[in-house]
N, CA and C atoms as a LAMMPS dump frame, in Angstrom:
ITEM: TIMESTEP
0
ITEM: NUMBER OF ATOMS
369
ITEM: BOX BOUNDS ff ff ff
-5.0000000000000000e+02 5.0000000000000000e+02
-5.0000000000000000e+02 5.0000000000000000e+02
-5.0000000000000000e+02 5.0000000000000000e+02
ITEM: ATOMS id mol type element x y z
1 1 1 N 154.323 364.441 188.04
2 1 2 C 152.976 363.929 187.819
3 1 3 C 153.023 362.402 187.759
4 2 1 N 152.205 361.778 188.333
5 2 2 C 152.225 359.816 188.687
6 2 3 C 151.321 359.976 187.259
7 3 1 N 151.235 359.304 185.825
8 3 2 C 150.534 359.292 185.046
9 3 3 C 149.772 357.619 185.718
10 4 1 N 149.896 356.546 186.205
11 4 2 C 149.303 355.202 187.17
12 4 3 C 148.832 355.824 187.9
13 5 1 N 147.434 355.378 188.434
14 5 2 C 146.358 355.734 188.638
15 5 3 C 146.201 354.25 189.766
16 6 1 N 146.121 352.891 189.312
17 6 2 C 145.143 351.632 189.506
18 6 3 C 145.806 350.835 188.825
19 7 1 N 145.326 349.929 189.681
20 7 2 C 145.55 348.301 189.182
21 7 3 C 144.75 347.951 188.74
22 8 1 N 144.24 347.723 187.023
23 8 2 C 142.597 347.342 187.167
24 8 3 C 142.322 346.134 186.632
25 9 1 N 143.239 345.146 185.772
26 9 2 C 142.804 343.768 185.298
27 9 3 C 144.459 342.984 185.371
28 10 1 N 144.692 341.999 186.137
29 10 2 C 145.719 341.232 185.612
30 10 3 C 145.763 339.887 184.983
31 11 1 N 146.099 339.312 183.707
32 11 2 C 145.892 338.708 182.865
33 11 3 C 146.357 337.093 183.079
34 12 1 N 145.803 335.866 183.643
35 12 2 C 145.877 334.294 184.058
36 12 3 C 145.689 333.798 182.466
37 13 1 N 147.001 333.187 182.094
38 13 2 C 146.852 332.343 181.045
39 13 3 C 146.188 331.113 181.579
40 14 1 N 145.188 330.879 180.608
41 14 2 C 144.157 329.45 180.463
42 14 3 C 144.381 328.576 179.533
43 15 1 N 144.229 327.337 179.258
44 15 2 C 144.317 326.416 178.144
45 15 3 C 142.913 326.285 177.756
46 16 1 N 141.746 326.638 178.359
47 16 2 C 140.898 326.362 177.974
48 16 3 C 139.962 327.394 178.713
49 17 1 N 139.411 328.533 177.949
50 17 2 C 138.247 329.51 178.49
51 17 3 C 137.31 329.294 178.948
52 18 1 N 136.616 328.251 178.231
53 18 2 C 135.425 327.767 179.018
54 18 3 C 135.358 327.41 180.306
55 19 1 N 136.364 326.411 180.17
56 19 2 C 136.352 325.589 182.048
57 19 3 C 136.859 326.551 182.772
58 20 1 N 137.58 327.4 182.452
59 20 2 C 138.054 328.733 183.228
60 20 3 C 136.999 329.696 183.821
61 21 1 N 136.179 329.837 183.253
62 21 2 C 135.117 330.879 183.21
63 21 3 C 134.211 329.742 184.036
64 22 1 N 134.156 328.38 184.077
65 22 2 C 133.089 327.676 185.155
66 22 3 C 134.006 327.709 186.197
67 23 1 N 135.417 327.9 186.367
68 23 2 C 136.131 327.646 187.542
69 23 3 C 135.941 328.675 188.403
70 24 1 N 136.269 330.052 187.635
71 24 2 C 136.271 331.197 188.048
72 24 3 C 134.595 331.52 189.057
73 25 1 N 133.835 331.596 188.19
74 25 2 C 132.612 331.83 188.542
75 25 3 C 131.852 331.174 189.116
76 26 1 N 131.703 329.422 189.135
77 26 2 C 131.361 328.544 189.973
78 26 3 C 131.977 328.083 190.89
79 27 1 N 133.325 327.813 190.916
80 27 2 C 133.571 326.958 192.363
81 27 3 C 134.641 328.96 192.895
82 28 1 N 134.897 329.685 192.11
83 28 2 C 135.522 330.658 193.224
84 28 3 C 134.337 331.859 193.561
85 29 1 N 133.169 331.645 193.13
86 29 2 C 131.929 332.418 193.155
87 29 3 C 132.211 333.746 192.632
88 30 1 N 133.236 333.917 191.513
89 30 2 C 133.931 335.414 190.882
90 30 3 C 132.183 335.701 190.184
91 31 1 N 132.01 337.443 189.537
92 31 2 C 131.139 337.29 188.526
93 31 3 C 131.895 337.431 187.454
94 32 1 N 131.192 337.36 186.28
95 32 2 C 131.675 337.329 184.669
96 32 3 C 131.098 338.84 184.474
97 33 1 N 132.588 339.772 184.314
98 33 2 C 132.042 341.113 183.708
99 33 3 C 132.369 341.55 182.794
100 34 1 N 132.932 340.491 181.836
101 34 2 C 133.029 340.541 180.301
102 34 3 C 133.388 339.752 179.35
103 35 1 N 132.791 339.152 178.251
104 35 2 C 133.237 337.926 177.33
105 35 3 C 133.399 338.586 176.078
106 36 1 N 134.453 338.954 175.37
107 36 2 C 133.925 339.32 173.793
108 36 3 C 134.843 338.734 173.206
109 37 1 N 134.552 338.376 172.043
110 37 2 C 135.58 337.887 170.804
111 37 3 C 136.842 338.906 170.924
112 38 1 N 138.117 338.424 170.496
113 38 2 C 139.156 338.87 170.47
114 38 3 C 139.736 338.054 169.685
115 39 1 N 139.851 338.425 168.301
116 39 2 C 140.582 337.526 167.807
117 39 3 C 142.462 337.387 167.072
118 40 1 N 142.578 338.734 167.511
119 40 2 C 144.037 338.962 167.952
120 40 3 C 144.696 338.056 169.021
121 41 1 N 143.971 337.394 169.827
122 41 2 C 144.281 336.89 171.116
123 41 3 C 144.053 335.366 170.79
124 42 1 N 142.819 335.256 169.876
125 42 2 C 142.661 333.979 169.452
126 42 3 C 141.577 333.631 170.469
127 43 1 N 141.12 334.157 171.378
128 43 2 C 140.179 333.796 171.805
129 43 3 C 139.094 334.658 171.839
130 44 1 N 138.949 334.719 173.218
131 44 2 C 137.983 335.96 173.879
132 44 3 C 138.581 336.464 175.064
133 45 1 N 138.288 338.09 174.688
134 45 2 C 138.638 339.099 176.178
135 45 3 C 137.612 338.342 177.136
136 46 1 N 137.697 337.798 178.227
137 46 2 C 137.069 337.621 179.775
138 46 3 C 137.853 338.163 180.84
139 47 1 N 136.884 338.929 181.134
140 47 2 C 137.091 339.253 182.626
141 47 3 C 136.39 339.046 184.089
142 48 1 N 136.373 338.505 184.848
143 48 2 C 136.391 337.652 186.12
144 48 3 C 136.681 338.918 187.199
145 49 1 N 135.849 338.992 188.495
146 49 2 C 136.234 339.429 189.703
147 49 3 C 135.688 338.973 190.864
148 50 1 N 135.745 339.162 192.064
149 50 2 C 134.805 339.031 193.32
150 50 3 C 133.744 340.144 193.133
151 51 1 N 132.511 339.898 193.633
152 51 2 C 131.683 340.857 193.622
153 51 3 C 132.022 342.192 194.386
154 52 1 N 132.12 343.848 193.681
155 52 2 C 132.55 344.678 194.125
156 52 3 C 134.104 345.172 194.376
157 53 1 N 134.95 343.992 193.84
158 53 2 C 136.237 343.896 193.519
159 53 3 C 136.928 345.567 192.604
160 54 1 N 138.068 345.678 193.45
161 54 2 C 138.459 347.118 192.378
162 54 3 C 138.981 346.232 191.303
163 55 1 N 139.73 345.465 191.595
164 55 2 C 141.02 344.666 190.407
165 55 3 C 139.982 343.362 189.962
166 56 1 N 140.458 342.85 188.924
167 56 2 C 139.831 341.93 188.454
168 56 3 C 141.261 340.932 187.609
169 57 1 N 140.11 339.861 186.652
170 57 2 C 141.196 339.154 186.459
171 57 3 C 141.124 339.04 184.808
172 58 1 N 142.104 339.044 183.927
173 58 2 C 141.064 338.544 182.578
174 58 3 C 142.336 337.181 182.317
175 59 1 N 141.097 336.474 181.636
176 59 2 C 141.292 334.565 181.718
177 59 3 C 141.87 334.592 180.07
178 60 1 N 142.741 335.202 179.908
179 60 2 C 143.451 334.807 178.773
180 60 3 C 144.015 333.794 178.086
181 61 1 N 143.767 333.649 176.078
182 61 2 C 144.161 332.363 175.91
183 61 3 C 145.99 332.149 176.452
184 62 1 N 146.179 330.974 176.494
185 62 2 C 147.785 330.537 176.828
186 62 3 C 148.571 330.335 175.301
187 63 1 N 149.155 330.569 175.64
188 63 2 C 149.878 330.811 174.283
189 63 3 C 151.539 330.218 174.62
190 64 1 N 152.36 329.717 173.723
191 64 2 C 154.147 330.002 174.046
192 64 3 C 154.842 330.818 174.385
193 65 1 N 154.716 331.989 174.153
194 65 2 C 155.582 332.754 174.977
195 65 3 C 154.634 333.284 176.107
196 66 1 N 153.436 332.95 176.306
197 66 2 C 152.268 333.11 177.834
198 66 3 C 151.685 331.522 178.674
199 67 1 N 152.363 331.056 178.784
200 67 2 C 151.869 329.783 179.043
201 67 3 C 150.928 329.527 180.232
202 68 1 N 150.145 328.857 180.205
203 68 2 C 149.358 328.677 181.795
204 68 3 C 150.291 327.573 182.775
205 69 1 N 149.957 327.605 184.132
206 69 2 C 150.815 326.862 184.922
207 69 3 C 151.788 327.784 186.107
208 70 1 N 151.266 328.85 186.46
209 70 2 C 152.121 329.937 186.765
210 70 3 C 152.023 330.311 187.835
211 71 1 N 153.176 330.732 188.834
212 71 2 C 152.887 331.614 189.946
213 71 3 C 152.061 333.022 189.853
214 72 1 N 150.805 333.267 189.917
215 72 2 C 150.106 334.572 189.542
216 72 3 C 150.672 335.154 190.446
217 73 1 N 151.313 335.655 191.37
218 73 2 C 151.124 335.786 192.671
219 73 3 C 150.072 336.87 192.96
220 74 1 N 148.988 336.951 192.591
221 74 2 C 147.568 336.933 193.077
222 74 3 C 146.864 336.885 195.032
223 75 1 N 147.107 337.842 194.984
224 75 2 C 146.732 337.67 196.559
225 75 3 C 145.157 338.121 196.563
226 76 1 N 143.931 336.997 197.259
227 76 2 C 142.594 337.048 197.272
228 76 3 C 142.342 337.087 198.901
229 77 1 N 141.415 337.933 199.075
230 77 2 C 141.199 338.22 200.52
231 77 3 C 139.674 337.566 201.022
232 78 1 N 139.526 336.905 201.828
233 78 2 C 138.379 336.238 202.522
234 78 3 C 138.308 336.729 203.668
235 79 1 N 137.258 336.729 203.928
236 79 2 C 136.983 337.425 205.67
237 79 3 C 136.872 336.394 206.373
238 80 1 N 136.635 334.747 206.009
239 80 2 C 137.226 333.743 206.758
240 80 3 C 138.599 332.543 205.762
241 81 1 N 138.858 333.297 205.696
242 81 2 C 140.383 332.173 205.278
243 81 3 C 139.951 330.5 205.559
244 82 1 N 139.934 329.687 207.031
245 82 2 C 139.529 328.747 207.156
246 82 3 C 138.66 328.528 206.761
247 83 1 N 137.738 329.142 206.784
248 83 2 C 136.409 328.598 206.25
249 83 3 C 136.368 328.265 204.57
250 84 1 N 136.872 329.647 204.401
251 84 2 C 137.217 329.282 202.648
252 84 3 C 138.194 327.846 202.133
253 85 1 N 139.218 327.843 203.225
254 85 2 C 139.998 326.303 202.814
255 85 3 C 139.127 325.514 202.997
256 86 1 N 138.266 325.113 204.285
257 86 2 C 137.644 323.863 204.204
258 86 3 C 136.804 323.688 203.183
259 87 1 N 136.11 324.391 202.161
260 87 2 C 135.056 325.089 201.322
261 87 3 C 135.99 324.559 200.154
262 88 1 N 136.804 324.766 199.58
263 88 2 C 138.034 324.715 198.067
264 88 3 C 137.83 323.206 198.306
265 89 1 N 138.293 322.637 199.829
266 89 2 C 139.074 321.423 199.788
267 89 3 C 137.966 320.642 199.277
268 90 1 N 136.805 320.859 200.024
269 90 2 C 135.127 319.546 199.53
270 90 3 C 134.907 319.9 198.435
271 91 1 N 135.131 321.181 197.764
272 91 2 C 134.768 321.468 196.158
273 91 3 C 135.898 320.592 195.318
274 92 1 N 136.831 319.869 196.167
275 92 2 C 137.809 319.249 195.377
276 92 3 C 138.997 319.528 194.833
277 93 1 N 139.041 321.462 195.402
278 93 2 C 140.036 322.226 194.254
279 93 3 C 141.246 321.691 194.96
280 94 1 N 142.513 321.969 193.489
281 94 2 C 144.019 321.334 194.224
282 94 3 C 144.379 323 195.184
283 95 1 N 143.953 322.319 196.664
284 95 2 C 144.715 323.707 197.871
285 95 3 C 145.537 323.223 198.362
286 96 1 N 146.431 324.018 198.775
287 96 2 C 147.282 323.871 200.328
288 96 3 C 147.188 323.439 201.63
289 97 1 N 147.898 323.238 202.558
290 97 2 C 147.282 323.489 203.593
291 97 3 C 147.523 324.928 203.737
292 98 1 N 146.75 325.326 205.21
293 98 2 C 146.399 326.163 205.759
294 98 3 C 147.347 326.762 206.57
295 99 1 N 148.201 327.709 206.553
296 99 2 C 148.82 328.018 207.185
297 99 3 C 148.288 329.105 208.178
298 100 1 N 148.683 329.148 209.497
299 100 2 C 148.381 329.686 210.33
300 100 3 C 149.811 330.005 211.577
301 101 1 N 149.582 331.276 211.58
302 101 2 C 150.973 331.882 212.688
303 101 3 C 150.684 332.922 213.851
304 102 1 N 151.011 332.817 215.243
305 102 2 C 150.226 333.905 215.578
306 102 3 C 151.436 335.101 215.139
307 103 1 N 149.906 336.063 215.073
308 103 2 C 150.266 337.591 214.552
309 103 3 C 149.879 337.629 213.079
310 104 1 N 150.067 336.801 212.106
311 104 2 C 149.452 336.994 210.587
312 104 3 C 147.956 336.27 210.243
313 105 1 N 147.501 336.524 209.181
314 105 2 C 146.645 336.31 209.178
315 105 3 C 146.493 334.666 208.31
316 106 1 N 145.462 334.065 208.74
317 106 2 C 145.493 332.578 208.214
318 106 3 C 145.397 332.513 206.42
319 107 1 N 145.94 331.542 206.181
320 107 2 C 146.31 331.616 204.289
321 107 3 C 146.478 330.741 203.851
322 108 1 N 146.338 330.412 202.673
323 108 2 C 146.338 329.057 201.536
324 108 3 C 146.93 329.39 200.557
325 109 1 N 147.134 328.236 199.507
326 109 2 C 146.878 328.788 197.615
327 109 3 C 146.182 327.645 197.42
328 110 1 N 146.011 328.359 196.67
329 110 2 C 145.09 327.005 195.249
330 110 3 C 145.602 327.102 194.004
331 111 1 N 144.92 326.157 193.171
332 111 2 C 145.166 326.181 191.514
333 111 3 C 144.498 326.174 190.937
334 112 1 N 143.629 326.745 189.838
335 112 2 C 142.985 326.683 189.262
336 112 3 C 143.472 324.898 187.995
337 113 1 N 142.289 324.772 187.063
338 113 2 C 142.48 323.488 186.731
339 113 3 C 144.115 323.274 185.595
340 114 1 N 144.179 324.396 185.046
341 114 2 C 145.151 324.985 184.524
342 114 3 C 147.138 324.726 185.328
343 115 1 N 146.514 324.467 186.551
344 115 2 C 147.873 324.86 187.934
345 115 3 C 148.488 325.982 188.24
346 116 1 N 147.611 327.116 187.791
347 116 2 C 147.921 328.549 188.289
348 116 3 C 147.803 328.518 189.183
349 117 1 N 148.84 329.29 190.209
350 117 2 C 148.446 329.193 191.405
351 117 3 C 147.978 330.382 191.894
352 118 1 N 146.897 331.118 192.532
353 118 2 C 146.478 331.995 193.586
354 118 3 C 146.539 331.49 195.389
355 119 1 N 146.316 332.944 196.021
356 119 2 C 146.74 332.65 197.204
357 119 3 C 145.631 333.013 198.009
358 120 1 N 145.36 332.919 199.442
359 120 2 C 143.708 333.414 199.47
360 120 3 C 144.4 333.38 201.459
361 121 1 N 143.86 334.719 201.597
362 121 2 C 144.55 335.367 202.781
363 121 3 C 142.999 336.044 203.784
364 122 1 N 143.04 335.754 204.673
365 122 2 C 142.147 336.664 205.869
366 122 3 C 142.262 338.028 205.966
367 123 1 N 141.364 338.455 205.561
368 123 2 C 141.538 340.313 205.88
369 123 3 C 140.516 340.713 205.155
């Protein structure tokens, strides 16, 4: 019997929730599908996705032994990759370039303000 089922939230240490939750939701157009006090955590449970997303993200406080600054390796899918880089780059966010190969599909990362890095792929 597989008792795993889904992937359903993976957890981005933040230094700061707020600007996280404007990063997330304003410049990566995620929605906000949950804020509550948590004070085991010291902050608040948030959770972050793309609209219609199975997996999501929750913007956890950073802590010492969780620090922010991290390879998420986070793979985000755009149905135009380029378009989305040129889009990050005028919003100012710290991206990559653009890699492009024939046969794969075109790809970036970015960082959130934190320097987490996500990756953002065509498909």
């Amino acid at each position: 019997m597989n008792h795993l089922s889904d992937i359903r939230t993976v957890g981005v240490p933040v230094t700061d929730q707020d600007r996280a939750v404007a990063f997330y939701t304003g410049t990566l157009g995620f929605e906000l599908l949950m804020d509550a006090r948590l004070e085991q955590l010291g902050g608040r449970w948030i959770v972050v996705a793309p609209a219609g997303a199975a997996a999501s993200i929750a913007l956890v406080p950073a802590s010492e032994g969780n620090p922010a600054g991290v390879d998420t390796g986070i793979r985000l899918a755009s149905p135009d990759a380029p378009a989305a880089h040129k889009h990050f780059l005028a919003e100012g966010v710290d991206t990559d370039e653009l890699l492009e190969w024939p046969g794969v599909p075109p790809m970036f990362s970015l960082r959130d303000q934190d320097g987490n890095r996500l990756y953002v792929s065509q498909g």
